[in-house]
C-alpha beads as a LAMMPS data file, in Angstrom:
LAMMPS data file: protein, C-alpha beads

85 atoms
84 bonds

1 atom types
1 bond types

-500.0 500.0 xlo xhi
-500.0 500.0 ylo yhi
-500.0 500.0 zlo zhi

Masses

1 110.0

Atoms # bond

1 1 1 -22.015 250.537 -414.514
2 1 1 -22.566 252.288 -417.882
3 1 1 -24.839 251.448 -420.295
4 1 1 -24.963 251.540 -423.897
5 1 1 -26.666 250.388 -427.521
6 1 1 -24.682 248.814 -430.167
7 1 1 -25.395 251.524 -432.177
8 1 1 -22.824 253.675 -430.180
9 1 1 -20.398 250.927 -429.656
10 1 1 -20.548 250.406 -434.117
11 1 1 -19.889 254.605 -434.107
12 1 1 -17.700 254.858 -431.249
13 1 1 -16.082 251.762 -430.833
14 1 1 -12.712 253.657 -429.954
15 1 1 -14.038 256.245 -427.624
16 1 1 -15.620 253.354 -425.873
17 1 1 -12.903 250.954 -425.264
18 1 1 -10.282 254.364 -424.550
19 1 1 -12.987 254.792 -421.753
20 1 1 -12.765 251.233 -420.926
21 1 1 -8.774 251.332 -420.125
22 1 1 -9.057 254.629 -418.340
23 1 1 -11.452 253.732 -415.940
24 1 1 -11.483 250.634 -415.579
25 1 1 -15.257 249.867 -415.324
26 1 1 -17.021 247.638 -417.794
27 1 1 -19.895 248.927 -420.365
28 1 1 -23.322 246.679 -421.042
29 1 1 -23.909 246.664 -424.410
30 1 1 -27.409 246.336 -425.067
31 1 1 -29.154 245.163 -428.465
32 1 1 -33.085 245.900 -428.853
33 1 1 -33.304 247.040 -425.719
34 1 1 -32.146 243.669 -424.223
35 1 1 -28.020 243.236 -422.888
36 1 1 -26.030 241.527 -425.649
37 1 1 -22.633 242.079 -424.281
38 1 1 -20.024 243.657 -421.673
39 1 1 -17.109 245.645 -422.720
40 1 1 -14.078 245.223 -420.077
41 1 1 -10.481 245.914 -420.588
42 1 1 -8.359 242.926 -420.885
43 1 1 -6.374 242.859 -417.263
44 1 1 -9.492 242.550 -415.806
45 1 1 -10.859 240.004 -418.144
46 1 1 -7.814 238.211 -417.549
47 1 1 -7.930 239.032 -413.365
48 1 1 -11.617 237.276 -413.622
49 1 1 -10.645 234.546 -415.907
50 1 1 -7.940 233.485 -412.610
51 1 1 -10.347 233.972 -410.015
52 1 1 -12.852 231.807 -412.270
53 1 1 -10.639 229.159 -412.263
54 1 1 -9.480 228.955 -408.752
55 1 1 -13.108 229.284 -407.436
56 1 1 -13.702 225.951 -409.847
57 1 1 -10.482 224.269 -408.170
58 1 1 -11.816 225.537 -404.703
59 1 1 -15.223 224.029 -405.471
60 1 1 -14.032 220.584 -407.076
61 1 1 -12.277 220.239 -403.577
62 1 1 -14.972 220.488 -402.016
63 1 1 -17.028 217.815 -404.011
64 1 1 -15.015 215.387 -403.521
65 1 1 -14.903 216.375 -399.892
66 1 1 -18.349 215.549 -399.866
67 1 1 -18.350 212.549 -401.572
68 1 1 -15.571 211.320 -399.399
69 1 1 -12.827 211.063 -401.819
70 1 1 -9.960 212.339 -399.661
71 1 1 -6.991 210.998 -398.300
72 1 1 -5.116 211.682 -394.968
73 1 1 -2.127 213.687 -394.960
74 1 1 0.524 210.815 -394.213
75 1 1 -1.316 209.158 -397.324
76 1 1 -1.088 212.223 -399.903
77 1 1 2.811 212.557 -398.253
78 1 1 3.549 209.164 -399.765
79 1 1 2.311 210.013 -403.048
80 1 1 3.802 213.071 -403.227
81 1 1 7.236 211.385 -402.106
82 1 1 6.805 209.333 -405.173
83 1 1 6.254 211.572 -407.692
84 1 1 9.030 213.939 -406.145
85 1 1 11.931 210.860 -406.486

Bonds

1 1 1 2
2 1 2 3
3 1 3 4
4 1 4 5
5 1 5 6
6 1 6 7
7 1 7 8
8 1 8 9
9 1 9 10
10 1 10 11
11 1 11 12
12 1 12 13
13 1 13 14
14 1 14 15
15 1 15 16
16 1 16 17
17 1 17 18
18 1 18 19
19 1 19 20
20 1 20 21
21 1 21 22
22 1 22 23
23 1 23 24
24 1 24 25
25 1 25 26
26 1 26 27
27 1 27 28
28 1 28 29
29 1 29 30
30 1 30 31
31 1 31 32
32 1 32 33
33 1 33 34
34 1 34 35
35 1 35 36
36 1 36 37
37 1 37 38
38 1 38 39
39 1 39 40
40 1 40 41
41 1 41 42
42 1 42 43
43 1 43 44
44 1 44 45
45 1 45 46
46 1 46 47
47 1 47 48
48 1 48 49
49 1 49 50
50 1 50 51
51 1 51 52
52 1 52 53
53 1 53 54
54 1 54 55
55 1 55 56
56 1 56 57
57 1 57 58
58 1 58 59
59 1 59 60
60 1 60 61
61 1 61 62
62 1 62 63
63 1 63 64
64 1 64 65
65 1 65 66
66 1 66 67
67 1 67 68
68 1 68 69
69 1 69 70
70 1 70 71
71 1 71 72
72 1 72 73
73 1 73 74
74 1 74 75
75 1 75 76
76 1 76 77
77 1 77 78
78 1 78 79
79 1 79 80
80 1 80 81
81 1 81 82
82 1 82 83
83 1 83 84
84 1 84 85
């Protein structure tokens, strides 16, 4: 990954983010020597932003796994045939 101060993102903000949608590859924006931000293009932004959220569904299933708050299928079936009428 690529690396890079403000300073150069403030004088070549457009250079950056044309490098950005060409390659593909995030930049780390750094700030006093310390990372301040990442520059990514926005379909992969939006690509993590999905996989974000179904890792969250994935692991709220899996809480209430563990804590026992399931139902068997024939159970879930019947409210499902409910809500389907």
């Amino acid at each position: 990954m690529r690396t890079e101060l403000v300073t150069t993102l403030k004088r070549q903000a457009t250079e950056l983010l044309a490098d950005i949608e060409r390659d593909r590859q995030p930049i780390l924006i750094t700030q006093h020597g310390l990372p301040s931000a990442y520059l990514v293009d926005v379909e992969s932004y939006q690509l993590m932003q999905q996989r974000m959220a179904l890792l969250e569904g994935i692991a709220r299933g899996e809480k209430a796994v563990a804590q026992g708050r399931t139902v068997s299928h024939a159970k879930a079936r019947q409210h499902l045939a409910r809500w389907l009428k």
